[in-house]
C-alpha positions in Angstrom: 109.0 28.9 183.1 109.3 26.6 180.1 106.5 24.4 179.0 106.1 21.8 175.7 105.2 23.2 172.4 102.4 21.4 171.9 101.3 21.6 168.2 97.8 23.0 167.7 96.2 24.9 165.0 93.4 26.9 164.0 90.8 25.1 162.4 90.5 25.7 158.5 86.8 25.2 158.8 86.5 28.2 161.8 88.7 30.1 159.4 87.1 29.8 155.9 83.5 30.3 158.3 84.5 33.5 159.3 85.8 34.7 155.4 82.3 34.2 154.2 80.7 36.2 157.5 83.0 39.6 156.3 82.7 38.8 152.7 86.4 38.7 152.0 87.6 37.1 148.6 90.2 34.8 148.9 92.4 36.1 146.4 94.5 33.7 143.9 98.4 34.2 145.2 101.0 35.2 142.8 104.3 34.0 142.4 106.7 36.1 145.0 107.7 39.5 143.9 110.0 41.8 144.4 109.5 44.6 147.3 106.8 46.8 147.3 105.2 49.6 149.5 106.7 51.4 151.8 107.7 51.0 155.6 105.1 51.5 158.3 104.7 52.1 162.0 107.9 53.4 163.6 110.1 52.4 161.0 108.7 55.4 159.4 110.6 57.6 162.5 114.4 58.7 163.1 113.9 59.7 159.2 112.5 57.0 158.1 113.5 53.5 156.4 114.0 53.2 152.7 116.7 50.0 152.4 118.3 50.1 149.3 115.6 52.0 147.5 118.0 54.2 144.6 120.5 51.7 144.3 121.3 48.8 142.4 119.4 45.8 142.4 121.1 42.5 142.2 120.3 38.7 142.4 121.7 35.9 144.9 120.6 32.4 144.9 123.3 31.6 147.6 124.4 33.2 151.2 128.1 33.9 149.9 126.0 35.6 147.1 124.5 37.9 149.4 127.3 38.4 151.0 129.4 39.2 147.7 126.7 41.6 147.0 127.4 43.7 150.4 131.1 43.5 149.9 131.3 44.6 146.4 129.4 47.6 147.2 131.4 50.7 146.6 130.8 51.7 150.4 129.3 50.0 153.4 126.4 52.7 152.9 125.8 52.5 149.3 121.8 51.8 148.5 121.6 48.0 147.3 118.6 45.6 146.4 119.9 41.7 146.9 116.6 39.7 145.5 117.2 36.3 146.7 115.9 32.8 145.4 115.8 29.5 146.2 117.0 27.9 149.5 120.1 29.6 151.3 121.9 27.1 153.7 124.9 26.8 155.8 126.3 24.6 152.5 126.0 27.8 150.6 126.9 30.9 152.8 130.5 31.5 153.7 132.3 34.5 154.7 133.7 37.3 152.3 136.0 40.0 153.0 135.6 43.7 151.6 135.8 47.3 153.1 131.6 47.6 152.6 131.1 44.3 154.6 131.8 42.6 157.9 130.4 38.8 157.1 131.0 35.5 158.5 130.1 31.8 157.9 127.1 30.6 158.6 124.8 33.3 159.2 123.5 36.3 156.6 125.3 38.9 158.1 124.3 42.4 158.2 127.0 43.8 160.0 128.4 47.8 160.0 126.3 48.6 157.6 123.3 50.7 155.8 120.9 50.9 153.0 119.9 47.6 152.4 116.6 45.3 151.3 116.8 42.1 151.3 113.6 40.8 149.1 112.4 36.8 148.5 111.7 36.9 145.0 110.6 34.4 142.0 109.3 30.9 143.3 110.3 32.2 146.7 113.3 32.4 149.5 113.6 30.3 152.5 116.7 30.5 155.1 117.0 27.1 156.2 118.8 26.3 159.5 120.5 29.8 158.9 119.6 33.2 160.9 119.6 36.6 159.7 122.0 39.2 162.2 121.4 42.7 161.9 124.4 44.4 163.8 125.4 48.1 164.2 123.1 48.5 161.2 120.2 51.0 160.3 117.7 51.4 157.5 117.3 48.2 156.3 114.5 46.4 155.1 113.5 42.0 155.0 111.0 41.4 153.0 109.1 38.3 151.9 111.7 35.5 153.3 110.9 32.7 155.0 113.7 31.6 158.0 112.7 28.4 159.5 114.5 26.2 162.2 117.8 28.3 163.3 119.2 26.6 166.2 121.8 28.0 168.9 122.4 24.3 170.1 122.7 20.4 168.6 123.4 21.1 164.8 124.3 23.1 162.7 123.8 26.2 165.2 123.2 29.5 163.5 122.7 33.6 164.8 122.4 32.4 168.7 119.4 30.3 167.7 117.3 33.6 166.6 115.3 33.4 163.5 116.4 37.1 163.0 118.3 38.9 165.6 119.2 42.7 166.1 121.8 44.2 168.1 123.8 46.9 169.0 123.0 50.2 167.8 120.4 49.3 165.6 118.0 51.7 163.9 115.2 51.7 161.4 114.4 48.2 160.4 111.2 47.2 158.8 110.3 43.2 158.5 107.4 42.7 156.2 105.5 39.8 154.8 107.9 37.2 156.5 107.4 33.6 158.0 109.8 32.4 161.0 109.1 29.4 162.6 110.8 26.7 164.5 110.0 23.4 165.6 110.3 23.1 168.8 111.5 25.1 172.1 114.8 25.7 174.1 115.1 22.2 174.9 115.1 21.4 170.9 117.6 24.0 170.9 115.8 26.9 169.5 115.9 30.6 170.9 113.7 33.2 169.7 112.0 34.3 165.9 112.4 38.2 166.3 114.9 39.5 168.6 116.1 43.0 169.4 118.9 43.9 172.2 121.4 46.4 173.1 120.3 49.8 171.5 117.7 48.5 169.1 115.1 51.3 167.9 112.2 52.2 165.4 111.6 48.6 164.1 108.4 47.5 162.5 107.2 43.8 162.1 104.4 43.7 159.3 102.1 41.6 157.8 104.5 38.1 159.1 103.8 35.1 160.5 105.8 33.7 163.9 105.2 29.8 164.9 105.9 26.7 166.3 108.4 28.3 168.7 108.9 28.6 172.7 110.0 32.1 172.1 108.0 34.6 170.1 111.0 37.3 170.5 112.4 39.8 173.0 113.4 43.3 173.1 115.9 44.0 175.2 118.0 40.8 176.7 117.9 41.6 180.9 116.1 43.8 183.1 118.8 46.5 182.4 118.9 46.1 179.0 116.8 49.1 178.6 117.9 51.0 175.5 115.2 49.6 173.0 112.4 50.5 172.0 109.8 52.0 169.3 108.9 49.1 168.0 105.1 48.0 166.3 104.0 45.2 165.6 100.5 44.5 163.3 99.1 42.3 161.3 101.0 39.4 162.1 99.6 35.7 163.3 101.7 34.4 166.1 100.9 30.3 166.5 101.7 28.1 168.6 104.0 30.2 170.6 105.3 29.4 174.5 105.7 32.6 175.1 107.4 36.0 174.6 105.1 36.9 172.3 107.0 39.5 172.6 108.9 39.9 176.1 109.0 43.9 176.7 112.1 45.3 179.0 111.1 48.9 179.0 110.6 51.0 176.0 107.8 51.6 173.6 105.8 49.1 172.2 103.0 48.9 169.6 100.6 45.5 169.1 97.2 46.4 166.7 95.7 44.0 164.4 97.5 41.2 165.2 96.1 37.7 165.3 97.4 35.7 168.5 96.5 31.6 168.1 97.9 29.1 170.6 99.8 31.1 173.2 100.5 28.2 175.6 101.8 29.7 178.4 102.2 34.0 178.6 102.0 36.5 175.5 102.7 40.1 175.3 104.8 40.8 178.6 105.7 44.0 179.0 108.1 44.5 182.1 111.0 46.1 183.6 109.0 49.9 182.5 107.8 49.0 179.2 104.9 50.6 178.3 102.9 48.6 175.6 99.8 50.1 173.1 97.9 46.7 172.4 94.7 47.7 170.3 92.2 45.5 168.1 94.0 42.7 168.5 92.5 39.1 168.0 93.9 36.6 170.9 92.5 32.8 170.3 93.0 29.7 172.6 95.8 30.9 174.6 96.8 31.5 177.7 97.7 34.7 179.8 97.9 37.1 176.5 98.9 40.0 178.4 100.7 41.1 181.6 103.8 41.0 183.5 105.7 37.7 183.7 108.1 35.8 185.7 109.6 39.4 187.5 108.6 41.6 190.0 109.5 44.8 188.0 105.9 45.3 186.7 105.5 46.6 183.0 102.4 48.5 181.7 99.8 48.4 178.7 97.1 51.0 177.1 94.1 48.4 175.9 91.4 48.6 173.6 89.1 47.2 171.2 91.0 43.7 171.7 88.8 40.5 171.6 89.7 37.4 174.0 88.3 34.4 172.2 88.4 31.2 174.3 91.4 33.1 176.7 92.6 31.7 180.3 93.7 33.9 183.0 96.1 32.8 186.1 95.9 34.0 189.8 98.4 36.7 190.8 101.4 36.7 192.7 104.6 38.9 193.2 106.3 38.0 190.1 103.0 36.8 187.8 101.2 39.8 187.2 97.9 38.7 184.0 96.2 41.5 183.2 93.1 39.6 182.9 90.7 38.2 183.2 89.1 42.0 182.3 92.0 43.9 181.0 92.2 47.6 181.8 94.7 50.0 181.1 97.6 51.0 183.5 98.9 53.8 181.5 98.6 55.6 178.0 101.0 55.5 174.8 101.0 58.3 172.4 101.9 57.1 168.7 103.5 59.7 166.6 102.4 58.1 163.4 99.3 57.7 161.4 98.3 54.4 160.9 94.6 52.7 160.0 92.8 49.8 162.5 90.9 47.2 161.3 88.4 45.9 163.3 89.6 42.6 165.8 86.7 41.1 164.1 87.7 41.2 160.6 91.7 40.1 162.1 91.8 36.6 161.6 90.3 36.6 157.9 92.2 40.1 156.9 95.3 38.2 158.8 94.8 34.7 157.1 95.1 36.3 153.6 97.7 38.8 154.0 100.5 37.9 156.5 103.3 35.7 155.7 105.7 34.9 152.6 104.4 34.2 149.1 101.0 35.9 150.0 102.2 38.7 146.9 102.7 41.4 149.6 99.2 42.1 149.9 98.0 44.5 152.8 94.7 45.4 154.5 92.8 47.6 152.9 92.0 49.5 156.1 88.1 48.6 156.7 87.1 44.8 157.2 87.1 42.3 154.9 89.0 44.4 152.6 92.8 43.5 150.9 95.4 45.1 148.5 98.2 44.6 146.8 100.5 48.0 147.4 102.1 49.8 144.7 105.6 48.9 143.7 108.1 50.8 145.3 110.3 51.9 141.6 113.6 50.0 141.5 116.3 50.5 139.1 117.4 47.8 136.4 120.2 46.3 137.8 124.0 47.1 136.7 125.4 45.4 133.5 127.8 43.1 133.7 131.9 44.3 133.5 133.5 47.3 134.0 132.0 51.1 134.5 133.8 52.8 132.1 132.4 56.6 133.4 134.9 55.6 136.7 138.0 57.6 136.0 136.6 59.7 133.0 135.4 63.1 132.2 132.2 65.0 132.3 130.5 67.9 131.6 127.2 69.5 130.1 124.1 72.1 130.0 123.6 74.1 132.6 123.6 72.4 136.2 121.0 73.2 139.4 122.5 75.2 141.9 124.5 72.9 144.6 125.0 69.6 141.8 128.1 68.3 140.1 128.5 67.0 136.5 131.2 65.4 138.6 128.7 63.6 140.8 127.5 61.5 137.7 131.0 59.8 137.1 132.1 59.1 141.1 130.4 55.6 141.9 127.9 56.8 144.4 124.3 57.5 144.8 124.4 59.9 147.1 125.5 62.7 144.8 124.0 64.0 141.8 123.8 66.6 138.9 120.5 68.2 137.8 119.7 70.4 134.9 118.9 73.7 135.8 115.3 73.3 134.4 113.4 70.0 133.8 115.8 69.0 130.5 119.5 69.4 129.8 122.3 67.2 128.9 125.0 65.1 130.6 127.9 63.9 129.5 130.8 61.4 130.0 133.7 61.7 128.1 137.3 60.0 127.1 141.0 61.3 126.3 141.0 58.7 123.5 137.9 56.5 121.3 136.3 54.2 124.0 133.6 51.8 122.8 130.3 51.9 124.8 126.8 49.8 123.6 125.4 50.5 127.0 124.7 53.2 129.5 123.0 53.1 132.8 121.0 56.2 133.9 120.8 56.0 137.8 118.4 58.6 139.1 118.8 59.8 143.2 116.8 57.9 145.5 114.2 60.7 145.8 113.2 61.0 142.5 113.4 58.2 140.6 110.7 57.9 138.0 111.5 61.8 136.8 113.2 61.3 133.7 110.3 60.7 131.2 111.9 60.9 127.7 115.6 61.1 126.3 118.1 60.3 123.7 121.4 59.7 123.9 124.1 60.9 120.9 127.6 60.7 120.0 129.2 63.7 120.3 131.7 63.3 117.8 129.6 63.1 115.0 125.9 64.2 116.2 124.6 61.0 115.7 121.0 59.6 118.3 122.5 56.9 119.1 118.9 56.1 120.6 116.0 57.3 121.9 113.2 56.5 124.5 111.7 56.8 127.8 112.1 55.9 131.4 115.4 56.2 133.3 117.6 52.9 133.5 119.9 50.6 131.2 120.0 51.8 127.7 121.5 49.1 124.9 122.2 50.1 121.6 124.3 49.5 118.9 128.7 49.6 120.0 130.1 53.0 119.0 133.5 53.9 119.4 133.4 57.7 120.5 135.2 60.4 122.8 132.4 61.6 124.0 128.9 60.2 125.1 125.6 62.8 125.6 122.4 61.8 127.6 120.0 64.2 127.0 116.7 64.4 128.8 113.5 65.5 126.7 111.0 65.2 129.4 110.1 64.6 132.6 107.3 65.2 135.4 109.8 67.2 137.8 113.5 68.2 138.1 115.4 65.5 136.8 118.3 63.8 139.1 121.1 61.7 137.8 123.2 60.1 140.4 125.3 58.3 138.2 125.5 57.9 134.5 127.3 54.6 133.8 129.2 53.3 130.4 129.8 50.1 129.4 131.6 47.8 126.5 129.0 45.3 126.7 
């Protein structure tokens, strides 16, 4: 059942009302930034979802960009950071080929592959007319991006008309601080802003805004499409949406602190088995915000704390099934994680300031009319330009940690590492003949970057401190023609882990 989009929004004098009733401060908004905090809900399951947090960090103003930074990864599993910038298009994304990448034109592609954030940074990232496709893929993060206007019919057409789509044996994918939005329905030849099909699992949607659309998003694509799940959902403001808000064909579900304005025709519909946890929620003008829709295979939802402002509830029939017009619950969801409500009060105002792109990433603060901004999440400096000289070379030096490598340093991944056997030692690369070097990049392992406090780094050959200083990273001094390079660490806050030490020319 398809009905017209019809373009309403929430009034900015309701919305600035209820800011001075909490007492919330309507922060300034910084420029966009770079990711920060880390995953919640059940993104934090199946061992949780990191992206590319330990790897390098590089920047794309383009789709081909993006995709050149996948495919010049040394594996399709090495950690990466792609911060993107400025408008990506179907004039500006086209397929590369590599053994790390499976891409096509068109579409960002995130295809066989692992270990990936994908960030909006500097005045900001918008995909427009172009979806994101997240395929036989797991621990990735999208964060702070705008994707507006993806089509699947008229033109251009782009990811089957979904804003961003998962399937096929996806797992652990966290969206955060995000804006999708369409401009019309099916008929305008739009699909939906957040799908998830085929063996999609522990997926979190955060702090995002979803609008303008006939379809909110699915998980699973039929009534036997029944292999997703885990998914949560809060702190998002869905607007102006049909329906699907989402569509739920069995699995797990979690909706809490979201902020539902406009739903014109059905909201959360969980069906097909799909049991759905929908807590202090905030539904506004709308339509039929929970219950089993358009099927006779009846879904189920635990409720509470929600507050139905202004909400309309059908008659029942055999395959319309509202749960209102006084929700109760049908069954009970456990939820393995700990998480914070706010109230569904304080959910408009703590929503208004918080969800979306270019709102600097800020977060609830956990009690009403409170916000924060979380704490970076440490990325490394990104690789120098030109060719890793350590590739191919030697290495050695001070006592190593039981079950490390001075080898691991020197083998182009970030999976491996060498530690000293207390909390200072040296590493070393090293040369058959004189090799100039003026830079070095100290990579630490994923789980403990921030460790190496203090260090110097000498030439061998002749003793000299080449230079000295603190905090792991890419280290510049003067160029030195030398055999035989020494990191040495001085200090640090616990046992140092270098998961590649990197040389350069230049």
């Amino acid at each position: 059942m398809r009905r017209p989009v019809a373009l309403r929004l929430l009034a900015a004098g309701a919305t600035l009302a209820l800011a001075a009733t909490i007492g919330v401060t309507a922060l300034s908004v910084p420029d966009a930034q770079a990711a920060t905090g880390t995953a919640t809900g059940f993104a934090t399951r199946n061992g949780g979802t990191t992206g590319g947090a330990g790897g390098q960090t590089v920047r794309a103003t383009t789709g081909t960009q993006i995709h050149e930074a996948l495919c010049n990864r040394a594996s399709s599993s090495t950690p990466i950071t792609i911060e993107v910038e400025g408008t990506i298009n179907h004039g500006n994304t086209f397929k590369v080929s590599g053994t790390s990448c499976n891409t096509t034109d068109g579409v960002i592609e995130l295809k066989q592959i692992s270990n990936v954030t994908l960030v909006g940074v500097g005045s900001g990232a918008v995909f427009d007319q172009l979806g994101i496709h997240i395929r036989e893929a797991s621990n990735i993060i999208i964060q702070n991006v705008t994707v507006r206007n993806v089509k699947k019919s008229g033109s251009p057409i782009s990811n089957g008309g979904d804003a961003i789509g998962m399937e096929s044996n996806v797992r652990n994918v966290w969206v955060d601080h995000v804006t999708l939005e369409a401009s019309g329905g099916e008929s305008e030849g739009f699909d939906g802003l957040f799908d998830m099909k085929n063996n999609t699992q522990y997926v979190t949607l955060s702090y995002s805004i979803l609008r303008n659309s006939g379809r909110g998003g699915l998980i699973g694509s039929s009534e036997t499409d029944l292999t997703n799940g885990f998914v949560t959902f809060h702190h998002n403001r869905y607007e102006n949406i049909d329906s699907r808000a989402p569509l739920l064909r069995g699995g797990i579900a979690h909706m809490y602190n979201n902020h539902y304005v406009s739903l014109n025709a059905s909201g959360i519909n969980s069906r097909a088995g799909a049991r759905a946890k929908v807590e202090n929620n905030y539904f506004k003008d709308s339509k039929d915000v929970l219950g089993t829709f358009y099927t006779s295979e009846a879904g189920y939802w635990q409720v509470s704390g929600n507050v139905f402002d202004n909400v309309t509830w059908s008659g029942r029939s055999t395959d319309y099934n509202p749960a209102g017009p006084n929700p109760t619950s049908t069954t009970t969801v456990s939820i393995p994680y700990a998480y914070t409500l706010d109230g569904a009060s304080c959910v408009p105002e703590i929503v208004r300031v918080t969800a979306g792109a270019n709102t600097g990433n800020r977060v609830s603060g956990g009690t009403c009319g409170s916000t924060s901004t979380p704490t970076p999440t440490p990325t490394p400096t990104p690789t120098p330009s030109g060719t890793n000289l350590s590739i191919g070379a030697g290495a050695d030096g001070s006592s190593k940690a039981d079950g490390t490598s001075y080898g691991s340093v020197i083998d182009g991944s970030v999976s491996t590492y060498w530690s000293p056997a207390g909390s200072t030692g040296r590493i070393s690369v090293k040369w058959g003949s004189p090799t100039t070097v003026s830079k070095i990049n100290v990579r630490e392992a994923a789980d403990a970057v921030g460790r190496i406090t203090t260090w110097r780094v000498v030439n061998n050959d002749t003793g000299a401190v080449l230079t000295s200083g603190s905090g792991a990273g890419v280290i510049t001094f003067p160029a030195t023609s030398l055999s035989k390079i020494n990191f040495e660490i001085t200090g640090s806050t616990g046992t140092p882990k270098v998961a590649e030490l990197e040389t350069y020319a230049g």
